[in-house]
N, C-alpha and C positions, 0 to 999 in steps of 0.2 A: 496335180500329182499327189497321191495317196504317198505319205511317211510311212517310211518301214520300219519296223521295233525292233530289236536286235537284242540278244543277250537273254534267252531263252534256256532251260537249264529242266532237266529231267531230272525229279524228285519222286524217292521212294523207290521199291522193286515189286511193286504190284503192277502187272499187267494185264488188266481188263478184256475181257471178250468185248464187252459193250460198257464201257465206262462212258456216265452220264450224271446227270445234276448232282454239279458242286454248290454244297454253301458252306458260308464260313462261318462259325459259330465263336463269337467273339466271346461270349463269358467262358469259354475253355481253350481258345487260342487253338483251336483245332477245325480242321478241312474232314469238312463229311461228302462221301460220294458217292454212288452206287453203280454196281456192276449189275446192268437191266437183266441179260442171260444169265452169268454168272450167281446170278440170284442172292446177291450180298449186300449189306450195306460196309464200307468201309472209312473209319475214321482215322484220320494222319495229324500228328502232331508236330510240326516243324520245331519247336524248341527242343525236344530230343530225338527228333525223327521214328517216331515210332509211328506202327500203325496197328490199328483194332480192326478183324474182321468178322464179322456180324452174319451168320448163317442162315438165311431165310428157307421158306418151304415154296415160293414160287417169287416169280419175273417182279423183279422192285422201279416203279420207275423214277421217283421222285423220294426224299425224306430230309422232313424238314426239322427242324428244331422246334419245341413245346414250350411256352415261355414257366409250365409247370413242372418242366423235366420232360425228359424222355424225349421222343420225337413222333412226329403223326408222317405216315407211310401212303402213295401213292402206289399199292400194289396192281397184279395180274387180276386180283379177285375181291377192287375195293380200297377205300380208303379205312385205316387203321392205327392205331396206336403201336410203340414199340418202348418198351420198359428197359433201360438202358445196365440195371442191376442185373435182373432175371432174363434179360433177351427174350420175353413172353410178349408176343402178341395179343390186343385187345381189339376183334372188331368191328368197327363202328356202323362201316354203310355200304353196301354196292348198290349204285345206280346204277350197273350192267350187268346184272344177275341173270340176265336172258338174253347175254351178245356176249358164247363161252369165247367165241373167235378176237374179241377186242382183247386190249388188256391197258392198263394206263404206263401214260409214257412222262414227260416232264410237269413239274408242280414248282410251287414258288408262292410264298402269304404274301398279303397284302399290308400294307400298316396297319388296316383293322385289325389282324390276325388273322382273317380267314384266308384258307388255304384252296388255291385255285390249280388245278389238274384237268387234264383232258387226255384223252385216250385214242388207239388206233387201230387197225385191225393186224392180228400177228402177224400176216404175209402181206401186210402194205400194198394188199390189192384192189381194196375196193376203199370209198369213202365212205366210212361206218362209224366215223368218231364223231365224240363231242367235247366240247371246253364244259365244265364243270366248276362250281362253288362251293366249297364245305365250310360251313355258318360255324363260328364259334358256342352256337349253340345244337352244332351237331346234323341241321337239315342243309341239303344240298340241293344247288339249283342248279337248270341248264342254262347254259349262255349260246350256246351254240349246238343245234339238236341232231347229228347223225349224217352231221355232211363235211365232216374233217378226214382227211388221210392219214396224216403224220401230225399230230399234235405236238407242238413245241416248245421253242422257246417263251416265255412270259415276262413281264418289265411295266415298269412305271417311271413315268418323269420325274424329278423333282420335284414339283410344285402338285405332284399328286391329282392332274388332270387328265390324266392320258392314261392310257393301257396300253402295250407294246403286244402284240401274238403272232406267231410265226403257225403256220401250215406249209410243212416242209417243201413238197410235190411242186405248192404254187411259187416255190422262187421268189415270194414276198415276205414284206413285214406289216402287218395293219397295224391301224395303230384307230382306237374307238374312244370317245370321251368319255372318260372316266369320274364317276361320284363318290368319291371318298369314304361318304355317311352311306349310303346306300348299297355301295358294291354293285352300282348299274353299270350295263355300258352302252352305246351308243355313237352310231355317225360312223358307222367302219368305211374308213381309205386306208389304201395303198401309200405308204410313206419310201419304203425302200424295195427294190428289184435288186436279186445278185445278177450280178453280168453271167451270160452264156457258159464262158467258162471255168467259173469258177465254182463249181458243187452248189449244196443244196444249203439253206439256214437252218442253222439247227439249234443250239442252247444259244441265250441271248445275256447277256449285260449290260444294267445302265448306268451311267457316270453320273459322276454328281452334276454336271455341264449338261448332262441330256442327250451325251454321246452314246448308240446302240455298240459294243461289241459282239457280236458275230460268232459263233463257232461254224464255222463252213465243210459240212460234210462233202467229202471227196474233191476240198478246193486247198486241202494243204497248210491252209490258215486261219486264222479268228479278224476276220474285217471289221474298220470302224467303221459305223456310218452318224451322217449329220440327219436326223428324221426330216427336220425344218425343210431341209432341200433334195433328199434324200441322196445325195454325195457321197460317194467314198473316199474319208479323207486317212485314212491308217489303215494298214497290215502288221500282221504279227506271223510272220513264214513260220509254220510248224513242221516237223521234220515226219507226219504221220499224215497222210492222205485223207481219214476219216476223223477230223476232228469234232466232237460232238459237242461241247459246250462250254462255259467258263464263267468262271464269278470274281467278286475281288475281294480281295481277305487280306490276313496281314495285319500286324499291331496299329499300323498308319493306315490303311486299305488302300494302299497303292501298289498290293502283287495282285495278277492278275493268273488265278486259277485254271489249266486248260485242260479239260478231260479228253480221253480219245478210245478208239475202239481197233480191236483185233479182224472182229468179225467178217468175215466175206475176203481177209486179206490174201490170199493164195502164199503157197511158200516159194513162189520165184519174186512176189511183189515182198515177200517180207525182207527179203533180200534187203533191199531197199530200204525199208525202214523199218529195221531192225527192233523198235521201241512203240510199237503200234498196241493199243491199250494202255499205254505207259501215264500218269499226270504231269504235268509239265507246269512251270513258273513261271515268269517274268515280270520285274519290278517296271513299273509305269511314271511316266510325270502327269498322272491324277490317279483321281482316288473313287474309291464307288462307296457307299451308304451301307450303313450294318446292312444285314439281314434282318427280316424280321419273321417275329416267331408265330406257331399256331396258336391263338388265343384258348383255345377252346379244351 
């Protein structure tokens, strides 16, 4: 029997069309997120409750922290820098220069630095994506070449063996051995399946124990799973039907970040949940692993 978390709490009044990758950036005690449509990057500061929002020229999907400042960007049109002074774009690379229909969707570095994105196609029609590598020295490799639907969540174990990937459509989690030195990967299995009824997987987190949290689009919750066995052993009931993903932040990293989305919600369903796009909290008994930033 899966534990259910309780004591769940709506933080801030920004509400997201598509609210998607949280990280927590621990040298400023602040939650970065992005609104993918809404075309924003948005930074939240829980010591005063403020938040910063960041105005983009197209579709954001990922933005992660630069261990040199600023933040490198998972856009509609490429991977890029963002200068956190000037809000001036610098950019770097598009591997998709000639797929206008894709656009990138979730990112997340690796302990080397290097910052890992994959991409999907606008109208989540056809499988056109790829998982992607952008090198701390700037060149990017394919990991997976044009057969992704919904690129997703991404994670690593503890001990820095493992890779975690989510392809939404497929209702799984693989999980490939991972090379630390290298940034190879290999040996892709199926570790976890959402049951039937419970939505799609969508943003991921990993605990310092090696437990996957879950953001479960159109399942209402952020599920824990055991990869080892791949068990569901925790729920986190979220009051928004499309939750999209979650990280864990916090001075201790034991709150656990949950992004959610607006989008496709009808106004008889909003009825319902009133707070759809909303970010939402909850303090945990564990903790998850800084972020780590883009070397490059």
């Amino acid at each position: 029997m899966a534990h259910e978390y309780t004591g769940i709490e709506r933080i801030g009044d920004i509400q997201a069309n598509l609210g998607e990758g949280p990280v927590w950036d621990h040298t400023t005690g602040q939650l970065i997120w992005v609104d993918i449509n809404g075309q924003a990057v948005h930074l939240y500061k829980p010591a005063d409750g403020s938040n910063r929002t960041i105005a983009l020229d197209q579709k954001v999907g990922a933005a992660v922290p630069r261990q040199q400042g600023g933040m490198v960007l998972a856009l509609e049109r490429g991977f890029h820098l963002l200068d956190l002074n000037t809000e001036a774009l610098t950019f770097l690379v598009d591997p998709e220069s000639h797929l206008p229909n894709n656009r990138f969707n979730d990112g997340k570095c690796d302990q080397a630095g290097r910052f890992w994105a994959g991409t999907m196609a606008q109208n989540e029609s056809v499988a056109t994506g790829s998982l992607y590598c952008l090198d701390i020295d700037g060149t990017v490799r394919t990991l997976e070449d044009g057969c992704i639907a919904v690129s997703n969540g991404l994670g690593w174990s503890p001990d820095n063996t493992t890779m975690y990937y989510i392809d939404s459509p497929t209702k799984k989690v693989v999980a490939y051995n991972y090379d630390g030195e290298s940034g190879r990967i290999s040996n892709p299995r199926t570790v976890v399946i959402i049951a039937e009824d419970e939505g799609f997987p969508d943003g991921m987190a990993v605990d310092n124990h090696g437990m996957l949290w879950i953001a479960q689009w159109g399942g209402w919750q952020v599920g824990c799973y055991n990869p080892m066995t791949g068990e569901k052993i925790g729920s986190i009931p979220v009051p928004v039907e499309r939750t999209s993903s979650c990280t864990f932040g916090g001075e201790q990293m034991d709150e656990l970040y949950i992004t959610t989305a607006s989008v496709g919600v009808s106004d008889e369903d909003r009825v319902n949940q009133p707070h759809a796009g909303g970010l939402f909290r909850i303090k945990l008994d564990v903790k998850g692993p800084r972020a780590n930033f883009y070397g490059g």
